[in-house]
N, C-alpha and C positions, 0 to 999 in steps of 0.2 A: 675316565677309567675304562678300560678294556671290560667287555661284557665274562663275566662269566660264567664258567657252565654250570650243569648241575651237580656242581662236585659232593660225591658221598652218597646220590640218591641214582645209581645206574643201575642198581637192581629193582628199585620202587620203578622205574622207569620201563624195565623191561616186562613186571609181572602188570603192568597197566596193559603195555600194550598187547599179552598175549591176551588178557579178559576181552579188550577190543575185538582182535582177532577172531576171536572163536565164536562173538558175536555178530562178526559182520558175514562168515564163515555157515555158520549154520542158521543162521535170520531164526534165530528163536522167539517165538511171542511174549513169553517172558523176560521183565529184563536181567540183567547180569548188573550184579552189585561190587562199589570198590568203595571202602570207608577208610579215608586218611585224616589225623589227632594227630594233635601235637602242639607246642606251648606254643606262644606270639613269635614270630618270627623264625621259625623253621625251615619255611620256603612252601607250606602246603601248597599253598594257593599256583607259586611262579611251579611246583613240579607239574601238579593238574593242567595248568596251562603247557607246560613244555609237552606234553604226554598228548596231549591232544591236537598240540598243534603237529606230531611226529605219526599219527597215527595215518595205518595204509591198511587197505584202500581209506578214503578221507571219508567220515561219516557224510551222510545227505541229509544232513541234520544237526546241529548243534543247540539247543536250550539252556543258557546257563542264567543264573541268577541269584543275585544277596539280599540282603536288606536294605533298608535303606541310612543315607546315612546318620539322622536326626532322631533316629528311634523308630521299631519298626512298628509294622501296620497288620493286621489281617493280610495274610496273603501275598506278602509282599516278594516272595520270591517269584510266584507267578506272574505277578504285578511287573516284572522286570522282564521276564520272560517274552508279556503280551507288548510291550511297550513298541510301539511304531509296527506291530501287524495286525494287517487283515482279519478280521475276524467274523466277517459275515459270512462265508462260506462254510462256517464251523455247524452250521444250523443247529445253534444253541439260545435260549433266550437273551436278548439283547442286554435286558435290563442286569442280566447274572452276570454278565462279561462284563458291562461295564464296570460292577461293583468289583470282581474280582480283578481287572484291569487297576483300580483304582482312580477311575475317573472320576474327576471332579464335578460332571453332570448326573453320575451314578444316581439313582434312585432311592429314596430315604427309607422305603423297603428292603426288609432285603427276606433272604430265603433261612430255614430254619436251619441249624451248623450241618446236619447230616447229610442235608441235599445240597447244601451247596459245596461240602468237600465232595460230594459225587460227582456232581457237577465239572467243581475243579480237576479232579480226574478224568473224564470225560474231554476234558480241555484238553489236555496234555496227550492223551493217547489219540485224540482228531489230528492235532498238532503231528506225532510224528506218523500217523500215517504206515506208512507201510516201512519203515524207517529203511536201513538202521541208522538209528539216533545218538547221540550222547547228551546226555542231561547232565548239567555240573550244577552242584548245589555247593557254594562259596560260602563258610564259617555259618554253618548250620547252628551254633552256636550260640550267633547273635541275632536267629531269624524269629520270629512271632509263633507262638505257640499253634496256630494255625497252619502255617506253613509248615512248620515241624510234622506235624498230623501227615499232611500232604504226602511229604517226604517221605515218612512212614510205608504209606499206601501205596505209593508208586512201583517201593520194595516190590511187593507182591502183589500186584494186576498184572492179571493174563492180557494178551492182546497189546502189548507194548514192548515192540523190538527195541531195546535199547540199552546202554550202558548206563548207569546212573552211577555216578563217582560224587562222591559226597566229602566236605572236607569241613573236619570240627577245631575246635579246642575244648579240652578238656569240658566236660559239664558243669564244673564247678564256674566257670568264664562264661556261662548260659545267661540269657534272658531270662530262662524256665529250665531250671538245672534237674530236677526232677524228670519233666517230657522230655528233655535231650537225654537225658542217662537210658531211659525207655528205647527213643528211639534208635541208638547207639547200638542198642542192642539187638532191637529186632533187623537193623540195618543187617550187623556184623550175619546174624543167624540165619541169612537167609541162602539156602545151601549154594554153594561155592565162592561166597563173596569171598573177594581178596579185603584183607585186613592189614593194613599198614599203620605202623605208631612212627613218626618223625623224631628223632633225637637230636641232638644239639651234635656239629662236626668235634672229628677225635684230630690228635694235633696233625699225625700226617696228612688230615684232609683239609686242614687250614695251612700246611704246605703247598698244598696243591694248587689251593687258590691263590697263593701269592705268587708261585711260579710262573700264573698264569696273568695276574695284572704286573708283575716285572718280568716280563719277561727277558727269558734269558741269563734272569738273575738263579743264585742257589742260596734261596733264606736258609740265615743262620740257626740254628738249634733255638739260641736265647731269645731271638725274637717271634717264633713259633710258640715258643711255649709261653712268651708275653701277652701276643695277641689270643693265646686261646684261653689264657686266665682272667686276662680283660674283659673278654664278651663272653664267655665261659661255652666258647663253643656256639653260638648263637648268629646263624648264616644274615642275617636282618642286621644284628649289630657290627657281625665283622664287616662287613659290604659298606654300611654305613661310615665306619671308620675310613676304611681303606679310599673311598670317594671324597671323603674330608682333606685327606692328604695325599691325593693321588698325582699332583705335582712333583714330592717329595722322593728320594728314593729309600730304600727299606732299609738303610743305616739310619735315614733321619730319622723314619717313623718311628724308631727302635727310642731314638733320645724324648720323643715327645708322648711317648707311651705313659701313662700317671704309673710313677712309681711306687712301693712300697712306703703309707704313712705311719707316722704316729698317734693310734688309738688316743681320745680325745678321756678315755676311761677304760677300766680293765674291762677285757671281754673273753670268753669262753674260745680257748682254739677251735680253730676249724680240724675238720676230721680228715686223715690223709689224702684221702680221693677227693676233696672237695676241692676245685679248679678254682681258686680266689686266692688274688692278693688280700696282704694286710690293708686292711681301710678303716675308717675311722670309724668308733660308732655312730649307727644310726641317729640321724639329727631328727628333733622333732618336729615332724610336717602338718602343718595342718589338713584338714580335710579336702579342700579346695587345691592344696601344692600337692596333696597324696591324688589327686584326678588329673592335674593338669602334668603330674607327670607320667599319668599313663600316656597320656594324649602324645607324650614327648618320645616314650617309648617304640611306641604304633608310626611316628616318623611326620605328625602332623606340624603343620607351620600353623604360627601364631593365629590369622584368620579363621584355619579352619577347627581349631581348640575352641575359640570363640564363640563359631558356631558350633561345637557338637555340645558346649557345654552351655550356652544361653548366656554369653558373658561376654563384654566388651574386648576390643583387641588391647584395649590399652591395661587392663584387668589384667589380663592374658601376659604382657610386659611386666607388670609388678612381678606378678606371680614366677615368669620365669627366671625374672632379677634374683628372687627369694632363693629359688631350686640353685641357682647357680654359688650363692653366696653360704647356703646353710653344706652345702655339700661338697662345698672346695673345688667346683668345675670350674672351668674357664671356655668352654662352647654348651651346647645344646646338646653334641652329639655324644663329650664325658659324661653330663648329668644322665643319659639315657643308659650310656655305660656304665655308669653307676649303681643303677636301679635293677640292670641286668646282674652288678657282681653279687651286690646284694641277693639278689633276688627277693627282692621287694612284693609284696602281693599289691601289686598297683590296677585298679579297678580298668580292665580295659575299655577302652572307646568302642562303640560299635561302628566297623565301618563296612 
């Protein structure tokens, strides 16, 4: 399938890059803040990346980092950060960097939480130096209450030329949904940050993007309005689709779109603005098919479900056999589409 753009996010795109701007512009010691929210699959993560890979002059710097993906650790965004550098030259205690490194020689000591989140700070402003920098903090969300703290701090220390762009999902999708709400906040509050919410695409801008993988083609009304009912606007799941069948042309995809079923029991209309077809009621998932289909949603293959959930691959196999049969799917990528029309509250993976 044809790459495409960032359709619907050229204004999120341009107010990044004037925040860059004005800091690579006046090298101010403080840094400049950018906090982007928004559900699983939005595109936070690919606009952060497109916005930074677009940015001029090019930062002399770039710091980015997630969690990890088994569950996270103390520090584990810096922990990504430090990974394959230098750090002798930082003239910091050895034994604190390796801990906050996460090195597995680390010392069974460690430092009391205040000084070592100074510490941690201290890292990061050696680090950029005379910048200017850009620090990307990847689903702040899923990261260890520690690192969130970090995060926090970073906001406001002097002496740190840099852009920190931060990118969450809701708090309630937290590790520690309480400290991310905190820090969400003090992110947003700190004078001038740019504040972006991500919203699911409106049907012209799921035009746009078929336009752009048929090219040449003029998608029809009914299939527009098919696929933005299907994935209800959700750039993760249309992409997904449209890469399923990206063989096909957009009359086929239009026949193998899941139609309008027959409720399995009466159920409560949907409310006029609500972008869903009719589907069956909710089947009953157990605990384990309600995790493995988050996992399904987030876009992981069976191995890595496996591992994020402590569970054999062949587990993994029942369980998706299940999702596929309780839900009337016939791939991996309907049951996901599924779970999106639904809007299912499926416990995310952290990844």
């Amino acid at each position: 399938m044809m790459p495409v753009s960032m359709v619907g996010r050229v204004g999120e795109l341009a107010e990044l890059d004037r925040a860059w701007s004005a800091v690579a512009a006046v090298r101010r010691s403080s840094p400049a803040v950018a906090v982007l929210t928004g559900a699983a699959g939005v595109g936070k993560s690919l606009l952060v990346a497109a916005a930074v890979d677009a940015f001029a002059p090019r930062p002399a710097l770039i710091l980015s980092g997630a969690a990890r993906v088994h569950g996270p650790a103390p520090y584990d965004w810096l922990a990504a950060v430090l990974t394959g550098r230098d750090t002798s030259r930082l003239g910091l205690p050895s034994d604190a960097l390796a801990w906050l490194a996460q090195q597995p020689t680390a010392p069974r000591e460690r430092y009391a939480p205040g000084t070592l989140l100074r510490l941690a700070v201290r890292t990061v402003q050696l680090l950029v130096g005379a910048g200017p920098a850009v620090l990307v903090v990847d689903d702040l969300h899923a990261l260890d209450p520690a690192s969130v703290n970090l995060v926090g701090e970073l906001a406001t220390v002097t002496d740190l030329p840099a852009l920190l762009v931060v990118a969450s999902r809701p708090p309630t999708d937290a590790v520690a949904p309480d400290l991310t709400r905190r820090a969400l906040a003090r992110l947003s509050g700190v004078r001038g940050a740019v504040r972006q919410h991500l919203g699911p695409l409106r049907p012209a801008e799921v035009a746009e993007v078929l336009t752009q993988v048929y090219a040449g083609s003029n998608p029809s009304g009914r299939l527009v309005t098919s696929l933005w009912r299907c994935t209800g606007g959700n750039p993760y799941a249309l992409t997904e689709l449209l890469a399923a069948h990206a063989s096909e042309g957009p009359e086929a995809l239009l026949r193998r779109l899941p139609g309008p079923r027959q409720p399995t029991a009466p159920r409560a209309p949907a409310a006029a603005a609500d972008p869903v077809v009719d589907v069956p009621l909710d089947p009953e998932l157990t605990a384990r098919e309600v995790e493995v289909l988050g996992c399904l949603v987030a876009g992981m293959s069976n191995k890595q479900v496996a591992k994020a959930l402590g569970i054999s691959v062949r587990t993994v196999t029942v369980h998706v056999s299940n999702l596929l049969r309780k839900t009337g799917s016939v791939s991996r990528t309907e049951v996901a589409l599924w779970a999106v029309r639904h809007r299912l509250p499926v416990p995310a993976p952290v990844d």
